[in-house]
C-alpha positions in Angstrom: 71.8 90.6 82.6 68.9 92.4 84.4 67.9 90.8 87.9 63.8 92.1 87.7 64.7 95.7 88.6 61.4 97.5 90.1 60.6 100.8 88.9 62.5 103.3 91.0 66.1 102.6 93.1 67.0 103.8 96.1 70.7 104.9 96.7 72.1 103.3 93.8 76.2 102.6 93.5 78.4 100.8 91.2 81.0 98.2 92.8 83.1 95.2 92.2 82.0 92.2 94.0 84.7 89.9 95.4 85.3 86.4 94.6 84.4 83.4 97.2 88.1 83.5 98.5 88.1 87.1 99.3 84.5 87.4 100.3 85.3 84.9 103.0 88.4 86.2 104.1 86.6 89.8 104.7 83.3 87.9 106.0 85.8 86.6 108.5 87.2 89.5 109.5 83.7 91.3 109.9 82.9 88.1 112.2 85.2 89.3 114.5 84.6 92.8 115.0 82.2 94.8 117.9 79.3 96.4 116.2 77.2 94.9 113.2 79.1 93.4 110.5 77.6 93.3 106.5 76.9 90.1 105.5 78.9 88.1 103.1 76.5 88.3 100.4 77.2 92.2 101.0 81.1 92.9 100.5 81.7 95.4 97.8 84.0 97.8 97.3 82.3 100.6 96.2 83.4 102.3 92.6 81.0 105.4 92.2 77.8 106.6 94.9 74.8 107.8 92.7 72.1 107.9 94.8 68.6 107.3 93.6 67.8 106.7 89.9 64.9 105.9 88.1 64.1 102.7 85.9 65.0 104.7 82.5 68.6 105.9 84.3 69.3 102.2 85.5 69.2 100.6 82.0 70.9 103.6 80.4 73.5 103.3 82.7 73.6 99.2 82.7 74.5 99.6 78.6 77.2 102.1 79.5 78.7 99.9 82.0 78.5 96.5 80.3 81.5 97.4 78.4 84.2 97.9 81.1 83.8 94.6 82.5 87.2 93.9 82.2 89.6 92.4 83.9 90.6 94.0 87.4 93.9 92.3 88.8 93.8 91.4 92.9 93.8 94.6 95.6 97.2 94.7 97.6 95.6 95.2 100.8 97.2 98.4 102.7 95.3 98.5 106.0 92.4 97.8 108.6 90.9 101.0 109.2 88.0 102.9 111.3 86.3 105.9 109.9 85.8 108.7 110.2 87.9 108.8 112.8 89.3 106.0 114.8 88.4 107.3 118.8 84.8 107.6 117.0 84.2 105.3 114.4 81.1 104.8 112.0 82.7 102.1 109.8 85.6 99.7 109.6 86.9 98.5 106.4 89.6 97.0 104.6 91.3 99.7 102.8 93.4 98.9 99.4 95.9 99.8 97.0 94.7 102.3 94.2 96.5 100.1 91.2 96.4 101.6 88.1 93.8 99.3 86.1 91.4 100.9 89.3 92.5 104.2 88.4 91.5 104.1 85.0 88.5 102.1 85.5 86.9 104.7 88.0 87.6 107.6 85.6 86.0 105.6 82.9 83.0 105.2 85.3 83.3 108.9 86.2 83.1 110.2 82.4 79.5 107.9 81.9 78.3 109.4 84.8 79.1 113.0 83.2 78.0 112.3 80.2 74.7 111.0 81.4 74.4 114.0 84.0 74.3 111.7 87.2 76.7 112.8 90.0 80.3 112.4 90.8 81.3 112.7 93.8 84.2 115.5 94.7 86.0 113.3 97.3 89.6 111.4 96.2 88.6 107.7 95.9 89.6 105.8 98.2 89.0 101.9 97.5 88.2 99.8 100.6 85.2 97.4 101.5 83.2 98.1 104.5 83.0 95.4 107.1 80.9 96.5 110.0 78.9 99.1 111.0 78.7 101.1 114.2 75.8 102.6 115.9 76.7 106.5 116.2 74.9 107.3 119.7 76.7 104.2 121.5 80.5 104.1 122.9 82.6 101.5 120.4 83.7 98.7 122.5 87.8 97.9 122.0 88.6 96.6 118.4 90.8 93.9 117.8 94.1 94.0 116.3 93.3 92.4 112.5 96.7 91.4 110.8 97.4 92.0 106.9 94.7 91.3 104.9 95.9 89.5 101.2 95.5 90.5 98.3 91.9 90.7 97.5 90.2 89.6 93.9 87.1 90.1 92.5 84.9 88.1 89.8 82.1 90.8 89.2 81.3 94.7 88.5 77.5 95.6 89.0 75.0 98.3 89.5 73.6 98.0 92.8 71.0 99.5 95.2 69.6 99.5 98.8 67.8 96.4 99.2 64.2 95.9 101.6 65.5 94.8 105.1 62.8 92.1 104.7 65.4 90.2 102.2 67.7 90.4 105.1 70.6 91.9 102.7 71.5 95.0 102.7 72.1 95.8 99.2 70.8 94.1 95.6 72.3 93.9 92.4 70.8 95.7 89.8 72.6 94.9 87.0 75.9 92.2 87.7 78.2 91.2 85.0 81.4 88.2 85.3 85.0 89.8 84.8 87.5 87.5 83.0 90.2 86.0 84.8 
């Protein structure tokens, strides 16, 4: 169901959105880390990174998508992480299994986008969901130990883009639809 999409969208993506148990587990997390954590209504883990489409693209790609929102069963968690690099970090997320239902789910993503000559990005995918960001021109105070994460489910795939700081959320969804249980 569209969510009154204006008429041009900054660095779109497409992501599943986690369900309230897992969103407050990560929130909780995030709460507890140096730096400037995403706000709950924020967790995703990212899918595909498109960049900016116009109105036309959006809804094309909405129709596309609509159809693969299917089941995804819950993420075993594999680690906290800081990227790039952990002495110099720009991010820290909560980095996941790739299960095989993901697998096939981002290729299905991947051959729309190919079809509908919108990029796909070169790197491996590598599903996590960030937590916090850190500024790049300031030293990253210590970062606490986080234990295992559980298994993380989510309720929703959508079509996403940067939202106006004003909103005080960082992204907005585009297009959202409910995966079964």
């Amino acid at each position: 169901m569209p969510l009154a999409p204006p008429p041009g969208y900054p660095r779109c993506f497409i992501a599943l959105g986690p369900d309230a148990a897992t969103r407050a587990e990560l929130a909780d997390r995030a709460a507890r880390l140096p730096g400037t954590p995403l706000r709950p209504a924020d967790l995703h883990l990212t899918l595909a990174f498109l960049g900016g489409l116009d109105a036309s693209q959006a809804d094309r790609l909405a129709e596309a998508l609509r159809p693969l929102a299917a089941a995804v069963p819950p993420l075993d968690s594999l680690a906290f992480e800081l990227w790039p690099q952990p002495a110099h970090p720009r991010v820290a997320v909560q980095a996941y299994a790739l299960s095989d239902r993901l697998r096939a789910l981002v290729a299905q993503i991947q051959a729309i986008l190919r079809t509908m000559d919108l990029p796909v990005e070169a790197r491996p995918f590598r599903p996590h969901v960030t937590l916090a960001r850190f500024a790049h021109d300031r030293a990253v105070p210590p970062i606490p130990a986080m234990p295992q994460a559980p298994p993380a489910a989510f309720d929703s795939l959508g079509l996403y883009c940067s939202a106006a700081r004003e909103t005080g959320l960082r992204y907005r969804a585009l297009y959202r639809w409910s995966l079964p249980r």
